[in-house]
C-alpha positions as semicolon CSV with decimal commas, in nm:
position;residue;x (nm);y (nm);z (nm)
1;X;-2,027;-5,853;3,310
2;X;-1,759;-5,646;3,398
3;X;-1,717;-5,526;2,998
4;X;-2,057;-5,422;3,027
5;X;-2,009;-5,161;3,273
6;X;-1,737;-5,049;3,058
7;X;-1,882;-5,027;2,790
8;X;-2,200;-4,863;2,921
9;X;-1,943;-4,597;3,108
10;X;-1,777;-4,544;2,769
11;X;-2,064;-4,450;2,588
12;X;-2,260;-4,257;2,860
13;X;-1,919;-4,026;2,831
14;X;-1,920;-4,030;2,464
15;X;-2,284;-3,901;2,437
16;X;-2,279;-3,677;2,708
17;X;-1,966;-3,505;2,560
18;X;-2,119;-3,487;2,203
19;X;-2,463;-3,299;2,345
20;X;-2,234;-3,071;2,558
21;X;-2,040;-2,989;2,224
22;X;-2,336;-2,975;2,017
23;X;-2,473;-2,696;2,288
24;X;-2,153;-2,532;2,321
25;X;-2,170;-2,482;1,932
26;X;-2,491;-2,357;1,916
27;X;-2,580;-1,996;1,834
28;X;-2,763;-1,764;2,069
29;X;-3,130;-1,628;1,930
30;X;-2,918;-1,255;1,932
31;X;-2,560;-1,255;1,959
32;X;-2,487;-0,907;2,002
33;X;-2,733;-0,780;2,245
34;X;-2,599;-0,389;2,166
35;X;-2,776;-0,411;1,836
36;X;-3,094;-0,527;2,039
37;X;-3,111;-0,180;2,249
38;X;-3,075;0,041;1,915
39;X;-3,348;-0,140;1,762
40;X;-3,571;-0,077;2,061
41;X;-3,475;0,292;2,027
42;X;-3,561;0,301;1,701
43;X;-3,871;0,190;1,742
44;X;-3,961;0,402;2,003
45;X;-3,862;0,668;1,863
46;X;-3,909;0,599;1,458
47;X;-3,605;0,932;1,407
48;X;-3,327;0,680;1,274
49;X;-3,342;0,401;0,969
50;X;-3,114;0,141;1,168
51;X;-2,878;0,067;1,474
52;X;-2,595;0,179;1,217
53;X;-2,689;0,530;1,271
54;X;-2,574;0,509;1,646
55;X;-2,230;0,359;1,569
56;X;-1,911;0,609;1,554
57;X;-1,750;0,668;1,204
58;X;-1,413;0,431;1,206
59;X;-1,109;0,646;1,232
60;X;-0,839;0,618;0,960
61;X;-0,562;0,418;1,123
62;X;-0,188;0,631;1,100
63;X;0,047;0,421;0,823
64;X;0,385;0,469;0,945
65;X;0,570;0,523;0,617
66;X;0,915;0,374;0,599
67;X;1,169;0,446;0,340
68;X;1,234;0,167;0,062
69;X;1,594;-0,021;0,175
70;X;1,825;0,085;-0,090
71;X;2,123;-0,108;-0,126
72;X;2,426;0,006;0,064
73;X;2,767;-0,182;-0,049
74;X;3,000;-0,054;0,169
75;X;2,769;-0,140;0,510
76;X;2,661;-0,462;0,362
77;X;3,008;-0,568;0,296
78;X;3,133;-0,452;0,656
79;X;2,771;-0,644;0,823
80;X;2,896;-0,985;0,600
81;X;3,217;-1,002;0,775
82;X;3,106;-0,940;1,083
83;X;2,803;-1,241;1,059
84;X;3,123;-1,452;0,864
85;X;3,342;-1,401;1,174
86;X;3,014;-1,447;1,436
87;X;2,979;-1,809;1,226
88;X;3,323;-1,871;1,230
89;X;3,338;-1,796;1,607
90;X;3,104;-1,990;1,689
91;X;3,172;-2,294;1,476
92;X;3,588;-2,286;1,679
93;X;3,374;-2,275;1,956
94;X;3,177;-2,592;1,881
95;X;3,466;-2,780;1,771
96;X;3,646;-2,685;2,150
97;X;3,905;-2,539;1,942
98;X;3,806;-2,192;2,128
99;X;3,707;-2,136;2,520
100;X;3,437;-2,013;2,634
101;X;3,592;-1,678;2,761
102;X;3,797;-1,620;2,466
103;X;3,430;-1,676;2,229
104;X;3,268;-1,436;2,449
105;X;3,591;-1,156;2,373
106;X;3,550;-1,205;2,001
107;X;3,185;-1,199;2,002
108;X;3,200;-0,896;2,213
109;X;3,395;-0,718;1,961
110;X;3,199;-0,824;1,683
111;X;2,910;-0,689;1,836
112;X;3,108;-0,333;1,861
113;X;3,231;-0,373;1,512
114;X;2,849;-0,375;1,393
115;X;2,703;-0,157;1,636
116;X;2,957;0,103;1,509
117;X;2,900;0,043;1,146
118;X;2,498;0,096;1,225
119;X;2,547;0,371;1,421
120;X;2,815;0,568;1,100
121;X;2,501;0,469;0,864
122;X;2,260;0,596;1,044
123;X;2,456;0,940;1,102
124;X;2,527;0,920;0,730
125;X;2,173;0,874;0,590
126;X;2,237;0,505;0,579
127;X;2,599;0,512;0,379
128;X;2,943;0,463;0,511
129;X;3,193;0,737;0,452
130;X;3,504;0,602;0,288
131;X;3,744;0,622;0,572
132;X;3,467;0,480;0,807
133;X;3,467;0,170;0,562
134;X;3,825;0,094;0,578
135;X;3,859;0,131;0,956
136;X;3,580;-0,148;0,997
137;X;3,703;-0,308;0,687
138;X;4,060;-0,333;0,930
139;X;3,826;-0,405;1,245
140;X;3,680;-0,725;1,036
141;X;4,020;-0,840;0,910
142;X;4,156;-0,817;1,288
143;X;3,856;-0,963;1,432
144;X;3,927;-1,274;1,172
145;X;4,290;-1,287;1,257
146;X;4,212;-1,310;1,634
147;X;3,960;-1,610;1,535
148;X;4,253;-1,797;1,399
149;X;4,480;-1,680;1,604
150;X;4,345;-1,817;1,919
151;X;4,176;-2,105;1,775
């Protein structure tokens, strides 16, 4: 007896689910009443062929242009040993063979190591100047030295 119920209770939920889908799903008779009102007009008024003629032209959306990346060996070499150091630093890290204070040093300078690099590039049309690139190439062999230093 008891099943019964349950089973009645189960499938009163099932159906009444499915029909609520089923008329969730269903379309209205006009689902954009805006095009309803322009047809009215233009039937009262018989001066336009369809509810198009109402609608604003579309307006060209601005394209940002960016310049192609060209290839920049000097940066890319100084950003690689700064992300080799930032790995290595955080791999000592992981292994406890660095604190937590001395991680947050040598990330810090790694940071400032690539922050300056961007910021030579960017006032060098995206180069780095030969003496630039061997005073972070020195900053990137320190920063590395410090790693194993205080590992």
């Amino acid at each position: 007896m008891r099943s019964t119920f349950k089973t009645i209770a189960l499938a009163a939920t099932v159906l009444s689910l499915a029909a609520g889908g089923a008329f969730a799903a269903s379309r209205p008779a006009n689902p954009n009443p805006a095009l309803q009102d322009h047809s009215r007009y233009d039937r009262d008024y018989g001066d336009h062929d369809s509810a198009d003629d109402f609608m604003m032209p579309a307006q060209p959306t601005p394209v940002r242009m960016t310049p192609a990346m060209t290839y920049k060996p000097r940066l890319h070499q100084v950003l690689a040993g700064v992300r080799s150091a930032e790995k290595s630093i955080r791999r000592e890290e992981a292994m406890h063979k660095l604190s937590a204070g001395a991680a947050g040093r040598l990330q810090a300078e790694a940071r400032g190591i690539r922050q300056r690099a961007i910021a030579v590039a960017d006032a060098n049309h995206g180069s780095l100047p030969k003496a630039n690139y061997q005073r972070l190439e020195a900053a990137v062999h320190k920063l590395d030295r410090d790693i194993v230093r205080l590992s």
